[in-house]
C-alpha angles and dihedrals in degrees: 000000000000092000092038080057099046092044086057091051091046091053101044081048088058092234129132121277099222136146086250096051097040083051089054108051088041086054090049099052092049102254121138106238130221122216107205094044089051088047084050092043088051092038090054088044101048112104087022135118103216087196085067089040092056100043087050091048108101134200114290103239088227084100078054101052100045096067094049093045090051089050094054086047089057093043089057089054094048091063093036090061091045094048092055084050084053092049095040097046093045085049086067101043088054084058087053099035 
């Protein structure tokens, strides 16, 4: 994620996206750096207009999922919790029984 990173801030910098320049702002922000993955990442991007790229990208559903998964969370805890008054109410009629 790091070099596709690096090869957005080198474009909205106007600068060019190059094996050299991705290389580079991988190297300055302390990232070790992978040949092979910079010369694919410049390989993918070559032909393409990353402007275009970026306006037919769409939001990642991760934002979606989180509510749903903190709703079943709760859901689990609701009948947690019902389940503990059951066992505790049956506990007392047992002392009476």
């Amino acid at each position: 994620m790091e070099y596709i990173y690096a090869a957005l801030l080198l474009h909205a910098a106007k600068k060019e996206v190059s094996e050299a320049n991705v290389t580079g702002v991988l190297k300055g922000a302390g990232v070790a750096t992978n040949d092979a993955r910079v010369k694919a990442l410049i390989a993918s991007l070559e032909g393409k207009n990353i402007d275009e790229i970026i306006k037919g990208a769409t939001a990642a559903p991760v934002a979606v999922a989180a509510p749903a998964a903190e709703k079943k969370a709760e859901k689990k805890e609701e009948k947690k919790e019902e389940k503990n008054e059951e066992e505790a109410t049956a506990g007392l009629g047992a002392l009476f029984g």
